[in-house]
OpenMM code with the backbone's topology and positions (N, CA, C; nanometers):
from openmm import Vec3, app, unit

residues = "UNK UNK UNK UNK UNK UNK UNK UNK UNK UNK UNK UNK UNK UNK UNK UNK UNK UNK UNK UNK UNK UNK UNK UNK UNK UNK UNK UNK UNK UNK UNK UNK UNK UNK UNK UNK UNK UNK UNK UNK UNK UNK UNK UNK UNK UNK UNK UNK UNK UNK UNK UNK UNK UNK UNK UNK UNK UNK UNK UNK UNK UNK UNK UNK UNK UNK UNK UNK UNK UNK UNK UNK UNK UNK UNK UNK UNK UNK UNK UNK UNK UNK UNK UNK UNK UNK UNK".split()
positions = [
    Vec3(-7.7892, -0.7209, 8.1486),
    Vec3(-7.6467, -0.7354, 8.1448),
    Vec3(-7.5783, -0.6115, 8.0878),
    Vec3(-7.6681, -0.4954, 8.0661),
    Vec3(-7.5691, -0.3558, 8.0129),
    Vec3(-7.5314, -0.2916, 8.1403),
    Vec3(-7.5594, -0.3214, 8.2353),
    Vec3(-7.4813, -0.2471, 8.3644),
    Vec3(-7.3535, -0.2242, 8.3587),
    Vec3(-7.2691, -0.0741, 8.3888),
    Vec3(-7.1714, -0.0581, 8.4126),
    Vec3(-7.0697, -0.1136, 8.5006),
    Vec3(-7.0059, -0.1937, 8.4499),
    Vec3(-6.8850, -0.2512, 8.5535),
    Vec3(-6.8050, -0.2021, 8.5933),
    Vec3(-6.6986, -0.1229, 8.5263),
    Vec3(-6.5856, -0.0314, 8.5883),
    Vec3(-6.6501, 0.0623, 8.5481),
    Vec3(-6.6132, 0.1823, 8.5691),
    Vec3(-6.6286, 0.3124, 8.5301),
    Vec3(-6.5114, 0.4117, 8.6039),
    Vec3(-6.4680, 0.5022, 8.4939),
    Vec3(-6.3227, 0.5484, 8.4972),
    Vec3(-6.3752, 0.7056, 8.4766),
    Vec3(-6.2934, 0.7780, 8.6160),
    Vec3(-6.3165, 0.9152, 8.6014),
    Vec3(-6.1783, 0.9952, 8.5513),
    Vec3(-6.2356, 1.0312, 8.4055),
    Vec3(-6.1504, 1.0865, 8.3112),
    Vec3(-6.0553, 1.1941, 8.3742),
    Vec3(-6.1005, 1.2884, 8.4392),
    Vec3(-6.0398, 1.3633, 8.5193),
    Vec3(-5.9114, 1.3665, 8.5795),
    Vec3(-5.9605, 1.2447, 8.6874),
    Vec3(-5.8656, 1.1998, 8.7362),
    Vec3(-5.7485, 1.1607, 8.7166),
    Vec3(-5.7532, 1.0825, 8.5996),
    Vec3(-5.6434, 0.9673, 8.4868),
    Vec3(-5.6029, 1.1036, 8.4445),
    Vec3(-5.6561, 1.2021, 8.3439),
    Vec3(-5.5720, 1.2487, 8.3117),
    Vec3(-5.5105, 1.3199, 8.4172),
    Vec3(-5.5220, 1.3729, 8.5239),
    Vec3(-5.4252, 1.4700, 8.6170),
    Vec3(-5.3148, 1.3422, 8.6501),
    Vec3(-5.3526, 1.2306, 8.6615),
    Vec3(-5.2387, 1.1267, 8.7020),
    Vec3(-5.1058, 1.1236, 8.6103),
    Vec3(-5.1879, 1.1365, 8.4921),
    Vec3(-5.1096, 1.1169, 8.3445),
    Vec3(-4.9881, 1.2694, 8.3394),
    Vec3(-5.0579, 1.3824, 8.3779),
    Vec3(-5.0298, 1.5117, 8.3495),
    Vec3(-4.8989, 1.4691, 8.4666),
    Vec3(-4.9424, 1.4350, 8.5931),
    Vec3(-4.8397, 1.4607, 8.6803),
    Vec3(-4.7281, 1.3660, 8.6499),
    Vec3(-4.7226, 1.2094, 8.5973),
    Vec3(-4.6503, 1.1633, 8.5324),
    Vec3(-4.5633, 1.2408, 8.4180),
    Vec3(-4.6361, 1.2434, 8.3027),
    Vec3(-4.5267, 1.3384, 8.2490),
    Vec3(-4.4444, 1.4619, 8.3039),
    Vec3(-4.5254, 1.5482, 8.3722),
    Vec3(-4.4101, 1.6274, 8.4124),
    Vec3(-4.3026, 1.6240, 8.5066),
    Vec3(-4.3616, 1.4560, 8.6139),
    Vec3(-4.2250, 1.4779, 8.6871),
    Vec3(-4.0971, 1.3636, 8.5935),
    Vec3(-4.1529, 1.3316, 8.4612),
    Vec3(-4.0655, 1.2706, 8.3954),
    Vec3(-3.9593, 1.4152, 8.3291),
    Vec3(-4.0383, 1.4822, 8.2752),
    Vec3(-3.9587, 1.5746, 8.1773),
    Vec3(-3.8336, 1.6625, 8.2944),
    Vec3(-3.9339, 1.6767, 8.4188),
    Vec3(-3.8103, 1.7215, 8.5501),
    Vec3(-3.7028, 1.6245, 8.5869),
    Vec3(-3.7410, 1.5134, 8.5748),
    Vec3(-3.6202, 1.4105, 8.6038),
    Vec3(-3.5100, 1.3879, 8.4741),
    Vec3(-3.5667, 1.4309, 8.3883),
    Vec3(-3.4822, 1.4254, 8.2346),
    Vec3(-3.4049, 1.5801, 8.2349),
    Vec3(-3.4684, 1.6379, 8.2200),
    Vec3(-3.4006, 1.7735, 8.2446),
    Vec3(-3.3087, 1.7801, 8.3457),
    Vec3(-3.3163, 1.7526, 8.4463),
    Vec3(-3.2186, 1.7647, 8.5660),
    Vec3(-3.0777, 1.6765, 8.5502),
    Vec3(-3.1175, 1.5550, 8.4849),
    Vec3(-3.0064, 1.4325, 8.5097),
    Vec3(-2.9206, 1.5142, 8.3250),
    Vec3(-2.9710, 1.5989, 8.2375),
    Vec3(-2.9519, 1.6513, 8.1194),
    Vec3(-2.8381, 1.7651, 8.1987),
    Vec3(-2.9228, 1.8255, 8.2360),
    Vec3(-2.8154, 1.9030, 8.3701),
    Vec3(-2.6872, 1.8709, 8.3977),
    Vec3(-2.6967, 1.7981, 8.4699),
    Vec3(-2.6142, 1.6816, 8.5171),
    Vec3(-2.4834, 1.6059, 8.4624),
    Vec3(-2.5022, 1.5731, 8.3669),
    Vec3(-2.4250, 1.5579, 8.2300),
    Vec3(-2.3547, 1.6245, 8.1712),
    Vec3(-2.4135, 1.7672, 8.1657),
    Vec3(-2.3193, 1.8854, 8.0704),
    Vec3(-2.2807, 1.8800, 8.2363),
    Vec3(-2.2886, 1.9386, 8.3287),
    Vec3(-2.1727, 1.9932, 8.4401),
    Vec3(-2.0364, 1.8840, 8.4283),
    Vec3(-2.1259, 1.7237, 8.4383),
    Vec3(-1.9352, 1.6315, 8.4366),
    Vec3(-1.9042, 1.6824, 8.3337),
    Vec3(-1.9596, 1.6924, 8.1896),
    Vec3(-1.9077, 1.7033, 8.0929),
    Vec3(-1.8082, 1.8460, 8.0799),
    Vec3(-1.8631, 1.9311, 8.0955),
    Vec3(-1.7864, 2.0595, 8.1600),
    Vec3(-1.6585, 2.0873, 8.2422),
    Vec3(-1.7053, 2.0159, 8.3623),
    Vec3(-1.5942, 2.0125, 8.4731),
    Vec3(-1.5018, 1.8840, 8.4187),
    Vec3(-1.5007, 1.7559, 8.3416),
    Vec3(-1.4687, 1.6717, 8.3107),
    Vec3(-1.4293, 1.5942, 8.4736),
    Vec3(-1.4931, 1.5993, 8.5045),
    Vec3(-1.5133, 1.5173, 8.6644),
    Vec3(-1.6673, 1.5015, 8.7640),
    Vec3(-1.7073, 1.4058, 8.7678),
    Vec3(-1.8160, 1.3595, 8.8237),
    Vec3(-1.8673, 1.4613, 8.9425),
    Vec3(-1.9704, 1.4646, 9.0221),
    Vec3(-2.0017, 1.5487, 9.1306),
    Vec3(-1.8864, 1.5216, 9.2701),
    Vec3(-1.8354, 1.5296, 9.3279),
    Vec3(-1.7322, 1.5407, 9.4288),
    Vec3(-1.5941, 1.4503, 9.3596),
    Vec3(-1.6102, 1.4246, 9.2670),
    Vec3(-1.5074, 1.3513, 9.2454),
    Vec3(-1.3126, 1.4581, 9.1898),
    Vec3(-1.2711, 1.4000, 9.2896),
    Vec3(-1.1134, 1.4145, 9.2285),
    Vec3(-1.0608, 1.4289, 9.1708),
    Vec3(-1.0047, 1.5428, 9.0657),
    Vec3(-0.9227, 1.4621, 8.9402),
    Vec3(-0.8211, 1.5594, 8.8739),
    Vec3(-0.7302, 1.5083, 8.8076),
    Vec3(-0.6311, 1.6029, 8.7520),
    Vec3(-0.6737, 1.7120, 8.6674),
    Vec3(-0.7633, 1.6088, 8.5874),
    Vec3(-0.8356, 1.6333, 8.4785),
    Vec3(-0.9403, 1.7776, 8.4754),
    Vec3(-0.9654, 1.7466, 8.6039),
    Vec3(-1.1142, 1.9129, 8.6291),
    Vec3(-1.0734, 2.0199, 8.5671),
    Vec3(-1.1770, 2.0807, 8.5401),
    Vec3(-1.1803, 2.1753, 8.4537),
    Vec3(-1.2816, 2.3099, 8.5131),
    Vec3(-1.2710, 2.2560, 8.6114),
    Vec3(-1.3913, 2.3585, 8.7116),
    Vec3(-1.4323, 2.3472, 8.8243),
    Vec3(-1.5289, 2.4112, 8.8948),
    Vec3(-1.5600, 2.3515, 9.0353),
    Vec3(-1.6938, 2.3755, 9.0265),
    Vec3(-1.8102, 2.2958, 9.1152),
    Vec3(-1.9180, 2.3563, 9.1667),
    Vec3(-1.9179, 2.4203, 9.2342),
    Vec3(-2.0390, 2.4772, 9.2436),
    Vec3(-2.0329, 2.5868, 9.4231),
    Vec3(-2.2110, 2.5815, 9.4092),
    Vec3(-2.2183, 2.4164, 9.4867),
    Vec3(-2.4240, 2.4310, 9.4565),
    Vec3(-2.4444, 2.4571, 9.3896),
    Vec3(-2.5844, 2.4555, 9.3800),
    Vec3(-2.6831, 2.4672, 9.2752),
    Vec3(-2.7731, 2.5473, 9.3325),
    Vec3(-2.8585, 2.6197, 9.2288),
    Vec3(-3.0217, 2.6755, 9.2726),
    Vec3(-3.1305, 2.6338, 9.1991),
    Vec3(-3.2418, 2.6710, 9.2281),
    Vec3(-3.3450, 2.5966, 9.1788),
    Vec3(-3.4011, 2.6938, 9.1039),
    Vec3(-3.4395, 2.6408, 8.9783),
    Vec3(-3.4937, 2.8075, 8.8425),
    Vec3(-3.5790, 2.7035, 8.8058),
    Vec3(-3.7596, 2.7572, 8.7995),
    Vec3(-3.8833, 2.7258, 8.7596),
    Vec3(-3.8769, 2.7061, 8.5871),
    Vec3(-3.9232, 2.5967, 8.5616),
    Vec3(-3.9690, 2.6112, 8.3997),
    Vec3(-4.1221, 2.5703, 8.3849),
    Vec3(-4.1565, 2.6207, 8.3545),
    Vec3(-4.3357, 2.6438, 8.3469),
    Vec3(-4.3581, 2.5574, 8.1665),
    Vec3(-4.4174, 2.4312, 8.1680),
    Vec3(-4.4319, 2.3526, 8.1002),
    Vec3(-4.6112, 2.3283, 8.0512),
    Vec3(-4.6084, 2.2931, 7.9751),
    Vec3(-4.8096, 2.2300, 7.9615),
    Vec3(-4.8365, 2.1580, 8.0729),
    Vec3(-4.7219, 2.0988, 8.1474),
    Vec3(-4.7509, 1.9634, 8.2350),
    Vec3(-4.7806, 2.0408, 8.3329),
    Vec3(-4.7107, 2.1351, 8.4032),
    Vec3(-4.7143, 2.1802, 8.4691),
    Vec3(-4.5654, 2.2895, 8.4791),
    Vec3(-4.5062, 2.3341, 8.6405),
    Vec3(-4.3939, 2.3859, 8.6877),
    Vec3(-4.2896, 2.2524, 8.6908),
    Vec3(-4.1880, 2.3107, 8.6399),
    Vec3(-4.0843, 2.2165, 8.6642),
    Vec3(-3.9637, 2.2398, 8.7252),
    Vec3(-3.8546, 2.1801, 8.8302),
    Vec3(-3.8002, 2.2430, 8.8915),
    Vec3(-3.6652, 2.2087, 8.8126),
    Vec3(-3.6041, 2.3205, 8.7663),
    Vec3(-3.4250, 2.2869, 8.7522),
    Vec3(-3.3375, 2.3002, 8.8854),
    Vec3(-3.2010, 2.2134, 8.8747),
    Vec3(-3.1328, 2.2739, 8.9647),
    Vec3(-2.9573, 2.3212, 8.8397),
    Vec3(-2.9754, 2.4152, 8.8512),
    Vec3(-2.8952, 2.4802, 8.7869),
    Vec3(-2.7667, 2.5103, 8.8481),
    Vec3(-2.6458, 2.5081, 8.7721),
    Vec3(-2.5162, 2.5603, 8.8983),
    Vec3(-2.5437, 2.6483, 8.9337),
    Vec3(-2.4448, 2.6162, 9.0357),
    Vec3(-2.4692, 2.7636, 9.1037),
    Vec3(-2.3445, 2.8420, 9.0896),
    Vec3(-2.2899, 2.9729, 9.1453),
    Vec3(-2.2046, 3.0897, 9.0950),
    Vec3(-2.0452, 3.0484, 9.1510),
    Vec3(-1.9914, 3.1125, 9.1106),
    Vec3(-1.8444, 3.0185, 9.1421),
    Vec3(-1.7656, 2.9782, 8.9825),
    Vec3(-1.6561, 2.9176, 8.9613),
    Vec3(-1.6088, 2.8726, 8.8712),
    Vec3(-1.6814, 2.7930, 8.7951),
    Vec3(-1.8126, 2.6875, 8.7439),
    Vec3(-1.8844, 2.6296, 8.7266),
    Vec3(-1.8879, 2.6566, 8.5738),
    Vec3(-1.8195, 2.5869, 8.4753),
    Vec3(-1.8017, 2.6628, 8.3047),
    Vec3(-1.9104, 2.6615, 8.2788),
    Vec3(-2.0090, 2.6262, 8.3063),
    Vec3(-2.1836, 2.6398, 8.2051),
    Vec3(-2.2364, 2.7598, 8.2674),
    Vec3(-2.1601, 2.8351, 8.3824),
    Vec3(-2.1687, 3.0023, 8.3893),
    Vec3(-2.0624, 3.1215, 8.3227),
    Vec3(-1.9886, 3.0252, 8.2326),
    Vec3(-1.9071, 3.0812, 8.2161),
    Vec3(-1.9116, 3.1158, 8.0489),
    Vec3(-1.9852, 3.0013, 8.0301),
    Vec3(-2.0537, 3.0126, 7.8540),
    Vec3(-2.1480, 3.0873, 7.8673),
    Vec3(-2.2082, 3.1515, 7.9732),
    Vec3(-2.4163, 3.2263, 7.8928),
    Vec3(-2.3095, 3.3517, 7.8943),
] * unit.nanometer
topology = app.Topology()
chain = topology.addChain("A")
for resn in residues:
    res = topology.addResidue(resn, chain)
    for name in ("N", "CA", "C"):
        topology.addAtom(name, app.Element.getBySymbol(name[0]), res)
């Protein structure tokens, strides 16, 4: 009765694990993104308003190289966009 019943290739789990976290920290980062631009423009992504304080003009995509792995930002892009206007 000592026969192996499951057996789990460590390897594997962890690359599962690795790719989990990093497409978490990319989905956090991005929607973090996301947030400062309304917060910035004080108006949602296409949305209307008296209130704006800016415009988009797209986004591009800038690599962040993590333990997890590459992670993709999408960053504004050039144009009136105030979080190019603060660096």
């Amino acid at each position: 009765m000592s026969e192996k019943i499951v057996q789990f290739n460590e390897e594997i789990i962890k690359g599962q694990i690795k790719e989990l976290v990093r497409g978490s920290v990319e989905e956090t980062l991005n929607e973090l993104l996301e947030k400062e631009a309304e917060s910035l423009t004080q108006a949602a992504r296409y949305e209307r308003s008296e209130a704006r304080q800016g415009y988009r003009s797209g986004h591009y995509d800038r690599s962040l190289t993590t333990t997890s792995g590459d992670v993709t930002l999408h960053s504004c892009g050039s144009g009136t966009c105030p979080s190019k206007q603060l660096s």
